[in-house]
C-alpha positions as CSV (number, residue, x, y, z in Angstrom):
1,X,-7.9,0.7,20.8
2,X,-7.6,1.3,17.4
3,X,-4.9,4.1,16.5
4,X,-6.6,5.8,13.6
5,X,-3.9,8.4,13.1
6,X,-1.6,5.4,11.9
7,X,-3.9,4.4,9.4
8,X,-4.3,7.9,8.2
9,X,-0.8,7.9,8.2
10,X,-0.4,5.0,6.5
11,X,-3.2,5.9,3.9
12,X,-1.5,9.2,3.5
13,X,2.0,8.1,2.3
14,X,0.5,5.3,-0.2
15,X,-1.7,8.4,-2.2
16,X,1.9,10.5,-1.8
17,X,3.2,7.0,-3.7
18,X,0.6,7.1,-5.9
19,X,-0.2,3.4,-4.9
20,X,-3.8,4.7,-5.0
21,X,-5.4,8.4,-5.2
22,X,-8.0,7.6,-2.3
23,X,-9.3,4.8,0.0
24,X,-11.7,4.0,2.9
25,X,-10.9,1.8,5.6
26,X,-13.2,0.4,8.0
27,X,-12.7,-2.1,10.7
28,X,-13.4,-3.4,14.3
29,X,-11.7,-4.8,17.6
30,X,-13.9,-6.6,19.7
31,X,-16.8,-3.8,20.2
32,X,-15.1,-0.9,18.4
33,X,-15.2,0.1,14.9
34,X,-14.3,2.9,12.9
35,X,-13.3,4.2,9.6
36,X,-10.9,5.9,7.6
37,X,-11.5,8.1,4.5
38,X,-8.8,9.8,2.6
39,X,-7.7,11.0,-0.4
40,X,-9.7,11.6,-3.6
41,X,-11.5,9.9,-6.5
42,X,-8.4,10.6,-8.5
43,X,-5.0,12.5,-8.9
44,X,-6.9,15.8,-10.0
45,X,-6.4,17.9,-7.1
46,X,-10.6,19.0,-7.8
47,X,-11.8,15.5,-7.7
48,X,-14.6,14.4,-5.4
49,X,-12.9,13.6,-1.7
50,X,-13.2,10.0,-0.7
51,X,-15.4,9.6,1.9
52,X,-17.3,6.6,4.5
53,X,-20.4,6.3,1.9
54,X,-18.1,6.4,-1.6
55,X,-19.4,3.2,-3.2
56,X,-16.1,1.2,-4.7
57,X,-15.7,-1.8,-6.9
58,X,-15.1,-4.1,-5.2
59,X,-14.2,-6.7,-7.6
60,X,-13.1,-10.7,-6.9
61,X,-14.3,-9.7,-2.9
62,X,-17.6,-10.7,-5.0
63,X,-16.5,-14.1,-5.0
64,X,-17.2,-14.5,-0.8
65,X,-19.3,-11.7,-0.4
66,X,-21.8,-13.0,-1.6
67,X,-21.2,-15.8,-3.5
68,X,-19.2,-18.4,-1.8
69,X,-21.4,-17.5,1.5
70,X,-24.6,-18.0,-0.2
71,X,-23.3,-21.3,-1.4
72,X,-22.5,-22.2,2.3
73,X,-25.6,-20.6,3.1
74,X,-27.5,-23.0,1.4
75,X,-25.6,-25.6,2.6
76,X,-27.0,-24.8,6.2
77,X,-30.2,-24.9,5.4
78,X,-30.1,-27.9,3.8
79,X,-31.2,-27.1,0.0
80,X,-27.3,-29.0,-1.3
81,X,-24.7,-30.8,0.2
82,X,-21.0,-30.5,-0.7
83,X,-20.8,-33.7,-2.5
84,X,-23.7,-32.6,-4.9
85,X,-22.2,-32.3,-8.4
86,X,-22.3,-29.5,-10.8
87,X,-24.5,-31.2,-13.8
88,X,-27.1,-32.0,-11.5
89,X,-28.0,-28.7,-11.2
90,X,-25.9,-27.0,-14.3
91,X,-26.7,-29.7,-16.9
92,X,-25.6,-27.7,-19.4
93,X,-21.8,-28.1,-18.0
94,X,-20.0,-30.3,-20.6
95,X,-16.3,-30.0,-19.8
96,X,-13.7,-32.0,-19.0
97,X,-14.9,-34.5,-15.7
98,X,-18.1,-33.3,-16.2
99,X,-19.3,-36.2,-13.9
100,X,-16.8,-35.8,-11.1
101,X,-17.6,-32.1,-10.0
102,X,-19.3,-31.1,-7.3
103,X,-19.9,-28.4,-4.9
104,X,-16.6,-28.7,-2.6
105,X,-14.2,-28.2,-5.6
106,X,-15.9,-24.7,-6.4
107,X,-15.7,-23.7,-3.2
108,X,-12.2,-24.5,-2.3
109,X,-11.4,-23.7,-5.9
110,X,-9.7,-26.7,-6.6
111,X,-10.3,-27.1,-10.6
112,X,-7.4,-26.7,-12.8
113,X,-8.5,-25.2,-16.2
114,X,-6.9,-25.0,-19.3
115,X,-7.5,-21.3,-20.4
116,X,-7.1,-17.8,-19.0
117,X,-10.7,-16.7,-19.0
118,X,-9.0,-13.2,-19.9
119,X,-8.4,-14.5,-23.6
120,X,-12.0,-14.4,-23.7
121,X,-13.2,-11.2,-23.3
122,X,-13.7,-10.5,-26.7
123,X,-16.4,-12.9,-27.2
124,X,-19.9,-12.5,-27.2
125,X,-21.4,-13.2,-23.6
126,X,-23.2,-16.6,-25.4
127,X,-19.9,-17.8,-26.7
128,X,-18.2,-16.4,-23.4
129,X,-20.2,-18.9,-21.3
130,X,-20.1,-21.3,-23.7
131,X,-16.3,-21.4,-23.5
132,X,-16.7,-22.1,-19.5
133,X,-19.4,-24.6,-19.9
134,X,-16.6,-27.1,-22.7
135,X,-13.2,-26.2,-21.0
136,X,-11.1,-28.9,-20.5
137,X,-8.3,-29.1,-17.3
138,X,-5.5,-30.1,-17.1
139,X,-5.8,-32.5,-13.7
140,X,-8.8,-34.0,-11.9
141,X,-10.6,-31.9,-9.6
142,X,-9.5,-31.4,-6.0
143,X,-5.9,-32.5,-7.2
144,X,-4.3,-28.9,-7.2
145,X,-5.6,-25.4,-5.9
146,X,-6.4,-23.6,-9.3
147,X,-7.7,-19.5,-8.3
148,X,-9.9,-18.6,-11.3
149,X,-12.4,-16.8,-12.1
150,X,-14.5,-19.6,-13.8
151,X,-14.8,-21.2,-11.2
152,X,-16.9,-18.9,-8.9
153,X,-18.9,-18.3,-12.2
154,X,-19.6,-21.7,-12.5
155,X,-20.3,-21.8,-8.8
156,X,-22.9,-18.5,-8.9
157,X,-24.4,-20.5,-11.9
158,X,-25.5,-23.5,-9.5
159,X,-26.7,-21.1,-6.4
160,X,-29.1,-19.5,-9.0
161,X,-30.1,-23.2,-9.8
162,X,-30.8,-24.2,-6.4
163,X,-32.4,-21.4,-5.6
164,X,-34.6,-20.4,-8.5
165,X,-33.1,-16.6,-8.2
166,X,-30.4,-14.7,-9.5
167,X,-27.5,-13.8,-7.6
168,X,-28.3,-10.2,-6.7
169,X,-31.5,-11.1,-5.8
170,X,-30.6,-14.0,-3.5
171,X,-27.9,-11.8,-1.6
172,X,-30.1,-8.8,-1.2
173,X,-33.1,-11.3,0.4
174,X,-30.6,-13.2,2.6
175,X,-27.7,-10.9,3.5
176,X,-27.6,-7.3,2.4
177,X,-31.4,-6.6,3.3
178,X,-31.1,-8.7,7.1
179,X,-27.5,-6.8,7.6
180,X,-29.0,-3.2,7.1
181,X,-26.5,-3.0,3.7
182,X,-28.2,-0.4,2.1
183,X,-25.6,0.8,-0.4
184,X,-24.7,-2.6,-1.4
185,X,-25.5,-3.7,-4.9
186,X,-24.6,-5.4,-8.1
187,X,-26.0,-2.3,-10.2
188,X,-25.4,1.0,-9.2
189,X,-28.2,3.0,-10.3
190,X,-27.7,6.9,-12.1
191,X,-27.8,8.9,-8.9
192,X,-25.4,6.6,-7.3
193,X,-22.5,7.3,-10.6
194,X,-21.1,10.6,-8.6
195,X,-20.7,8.7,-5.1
196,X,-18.6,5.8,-7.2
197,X,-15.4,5.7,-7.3
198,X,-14.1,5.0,-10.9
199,X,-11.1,2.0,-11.2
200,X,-9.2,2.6,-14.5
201,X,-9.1,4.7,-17.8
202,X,-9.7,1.6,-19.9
203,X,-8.3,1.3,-23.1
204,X,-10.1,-1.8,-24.1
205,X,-13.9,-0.2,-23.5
206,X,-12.3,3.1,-24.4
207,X,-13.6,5.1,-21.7
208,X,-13.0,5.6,-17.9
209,X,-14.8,2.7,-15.5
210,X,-17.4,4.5,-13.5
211,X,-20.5,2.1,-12.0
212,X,-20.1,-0.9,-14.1
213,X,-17.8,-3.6,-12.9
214,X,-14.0,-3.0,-13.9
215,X,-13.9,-7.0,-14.6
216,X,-13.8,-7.7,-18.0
217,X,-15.5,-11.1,-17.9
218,X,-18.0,-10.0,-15.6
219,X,-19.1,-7.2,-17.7
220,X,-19.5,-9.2,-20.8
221,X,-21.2,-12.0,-19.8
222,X,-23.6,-8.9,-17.7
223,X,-26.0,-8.9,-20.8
224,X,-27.2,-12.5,-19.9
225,X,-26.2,-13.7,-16.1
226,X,-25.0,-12.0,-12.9
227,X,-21.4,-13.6,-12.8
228,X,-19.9,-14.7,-9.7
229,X,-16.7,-13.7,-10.5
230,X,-16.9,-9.8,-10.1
231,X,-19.5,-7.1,-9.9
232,X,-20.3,-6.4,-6.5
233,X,-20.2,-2.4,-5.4
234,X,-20.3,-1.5,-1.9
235,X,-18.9,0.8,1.5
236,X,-17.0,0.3,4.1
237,X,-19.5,0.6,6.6
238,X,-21.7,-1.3,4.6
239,X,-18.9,-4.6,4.5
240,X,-17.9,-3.8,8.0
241,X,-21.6,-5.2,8.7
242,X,-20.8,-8.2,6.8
243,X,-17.7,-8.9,8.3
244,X,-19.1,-8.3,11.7
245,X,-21.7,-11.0,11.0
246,X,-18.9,-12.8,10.1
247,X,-17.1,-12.4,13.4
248,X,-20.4,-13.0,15.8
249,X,-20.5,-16.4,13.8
250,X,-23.8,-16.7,15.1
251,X,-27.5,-18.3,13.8
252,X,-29.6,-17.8,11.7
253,X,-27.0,-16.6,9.1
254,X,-24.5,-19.4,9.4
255,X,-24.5,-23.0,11.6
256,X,-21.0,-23.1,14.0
257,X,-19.5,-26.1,12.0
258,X,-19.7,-23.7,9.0
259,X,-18.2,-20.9,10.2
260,X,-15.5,-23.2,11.4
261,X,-14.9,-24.4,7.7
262,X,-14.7,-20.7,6.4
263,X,-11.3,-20.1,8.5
264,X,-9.7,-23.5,8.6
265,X,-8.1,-25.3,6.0
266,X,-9.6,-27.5,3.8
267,X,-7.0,-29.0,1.5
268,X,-4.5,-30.4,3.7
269,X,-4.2,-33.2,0.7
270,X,-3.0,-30.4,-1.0
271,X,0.9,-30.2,-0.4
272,X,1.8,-26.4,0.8
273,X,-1.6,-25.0,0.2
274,X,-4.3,-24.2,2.3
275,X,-7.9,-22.3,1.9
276,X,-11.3,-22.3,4.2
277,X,-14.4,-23.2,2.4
278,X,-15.1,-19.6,0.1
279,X,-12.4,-17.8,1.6
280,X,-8.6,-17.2,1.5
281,X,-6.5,-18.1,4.9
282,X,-3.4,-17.2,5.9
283,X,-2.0,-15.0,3.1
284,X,1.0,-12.4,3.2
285,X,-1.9,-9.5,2.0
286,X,-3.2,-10.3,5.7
287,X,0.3,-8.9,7.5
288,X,2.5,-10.2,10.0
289,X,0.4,-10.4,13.0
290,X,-2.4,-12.9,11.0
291,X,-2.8,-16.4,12.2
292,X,-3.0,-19.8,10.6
293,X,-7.2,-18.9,11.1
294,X,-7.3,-15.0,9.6
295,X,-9.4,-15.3,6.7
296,X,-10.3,-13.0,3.6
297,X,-10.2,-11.8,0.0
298,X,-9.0,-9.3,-2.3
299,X,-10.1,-7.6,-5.5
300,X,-8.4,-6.6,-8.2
301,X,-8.9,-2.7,-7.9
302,X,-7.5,-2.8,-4.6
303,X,-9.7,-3.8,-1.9
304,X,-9.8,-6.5,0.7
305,X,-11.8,-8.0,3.7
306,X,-9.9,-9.9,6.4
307,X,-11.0,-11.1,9.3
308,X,-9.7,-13.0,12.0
309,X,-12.2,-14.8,15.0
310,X,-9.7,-15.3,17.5
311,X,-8.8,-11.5,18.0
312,X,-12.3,-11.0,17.2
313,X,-10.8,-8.2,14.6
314,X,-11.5,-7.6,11.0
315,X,-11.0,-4.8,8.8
316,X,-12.7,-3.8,5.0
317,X,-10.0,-2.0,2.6
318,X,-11.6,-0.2,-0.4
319,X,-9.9,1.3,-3.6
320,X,-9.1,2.6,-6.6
321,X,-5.8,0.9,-6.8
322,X,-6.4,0.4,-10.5
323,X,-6.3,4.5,-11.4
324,X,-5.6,5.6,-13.7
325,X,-3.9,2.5,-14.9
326,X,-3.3,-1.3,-13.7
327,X,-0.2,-1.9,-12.0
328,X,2.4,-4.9,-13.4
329,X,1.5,-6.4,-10.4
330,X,-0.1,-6.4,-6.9
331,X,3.1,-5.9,-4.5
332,X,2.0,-2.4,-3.9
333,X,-1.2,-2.6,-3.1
334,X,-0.5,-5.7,-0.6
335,X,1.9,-3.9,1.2
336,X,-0.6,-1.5,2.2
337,X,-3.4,-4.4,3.1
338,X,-0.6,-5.5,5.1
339,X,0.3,-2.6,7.1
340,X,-3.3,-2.1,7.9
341,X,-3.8,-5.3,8.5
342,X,-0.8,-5.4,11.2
343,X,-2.4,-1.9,13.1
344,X,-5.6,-4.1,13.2
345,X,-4.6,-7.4,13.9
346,X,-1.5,-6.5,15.9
């Protein structure tokens, strides 16, 4: 049994820290689930209450939900194979080891890029891109684990290719549609605005983030691409059905080998590093009681999905950790993950 009271609790003291002014929690143990709601859309003691259905930002989570999956879903039904490189279906790539490549080092993130994409931002989405597509690294891919946001742009960019659809509409046909998410999206539309929950008084855009992706890359390069960086909003009862999937492991969403590759690690050339195909393993964020298998993500305004098949347990985080302001770092915000994590997993 789940003790919801301690996650109230625990929610309750983080908005008293100001870690976050509202959150939604959702999660299972074997047949149960339940969520969490508390707080408010910000400090101002008249803002909209957080509730099951407020739609968050949920930021890098993007990157596996949907991205990485639909890579490995295409991987199970046969339409491209680990080994197959980048240029053969993003021709247009001419960085460094342009020939070398291929579909493993995206997903296990294992390219080591000169540049912060962040530098970026100010560029036009054209030149933005074009700055991905002629970067040069700094060691030869699969040599070092590398997180980056290029990478799972590059990595949407050759899903669309091997599909022949964009991003949004591949995950709404394959996942979000099958799964019953129904306030899932990439593009929240005008009577959705008051149900989001905004992420940060920005001073670059000059205006408070509310319905259009809090990542700076992401929302340039908006105008011509669906990036597979950032950009996804959704629920926690809406991820909750993802992560359930997730936790079944079963046909026709995902073959047994691959569900095996999402929680085990797949860099053990890597000294001291590990990650499953698309997803994160084994990280503090996930709490004490995680196992070498617990798997997940985080996004930058403070959300997370972690999951863990062998206690058949997994639990969605969602919020604003980004109000009004970014914090100097993500310590708070993981030590919450990690107490929740720990009333789940524990």
């Amino acid at each position: 049994m789940v003790n919801a009271e301690k996650i109230e609790h625990c929610l309750q003291e983080a908005i008293k820290r100001q870690i976050f002014p509202g959150c939604a929690v959702g999660g299972m143990i074997g047949e149960e689930e339940f969520v969490v709601a508390a707080g408010h859309h910000t400090y101002d003691e008249n803002a909209k209450k957080i509730t099951q259905d407020s739609l968050f930002d949920c930021a890098s989570v993007t990157k596996a939900i949907p991205v990485s999956t639909l890579a490995l879903w295409l991987i199970d039904h046969k339409e491209i194979k680990l080994s197959d490189r980048l240029i053969d279906f993003v021709p247009v790539y001419n960085g460094s080891f342009r020939d070398e490549i291929c579909l493993g080092h995206l997903l296990t993130h294992t390219l080591d890029f000169d540049f912060r994409l962040s530098e970026y931002k100010d560029l036009p989405a054209e030149k933005l891109l074009a700055a991905i597509l002629n970067v040069k690294m700094k060691s030869r891919p699969g040599e070092k684990f590398c997180y980056a946001n290029a990478t799972s742009i590059l990595l949407g960019m050759l899903i669309e290719r091997v599909s022949g659809k964009p991003l949004h509409e591949l995950a709404q046909e394959v996942f979000f549609d099958p799964l019953g998410m129904k306030n899932t999206t990439f593009f929240p539309k005008k009577a959705d605005i008051t149900n989001c929950v905004p992420t940060e008084i920005d001073p670059w855009r000059d205006r408070t983030i509310l319905g259009e992706t809090h990542d700076e890359s992401a929302w340039v390069l908006r105008k011509i691409m669906t990036a597979g960086s950032a950009g996804l909003f959704s629920t926690a009862p809406d991820l909750m059905k993802f992560v359930r999937m997730l936790l079944d492991g079963r046909e026709p969403f995902f073959k047994k080998r691959t569900m095996n590759a999402m929680h085990t690690n797949q860099i053990l050339h890597i000294k001291d590093m590990s990650t499953g195909l698309g997803w994160e393993l084994n990280q503090e964020y996930m709490g004490t009681k995680r196992t070498a298998q617990t798997f997940g993500k985080t996004g930058f305004t403070g959300c997370a999905v972690i999951a863990d098949r062998s206690k058949n347990a997994g639990v969605v985080i969602l919020s604003n950790y980004t109000w009004p302001r970014r914090k100097a770092n993500r310590d708070l915000i993981n030590e919450v993950r990690a107490q929740i994590a720990d009333i789940v997993l524990g």
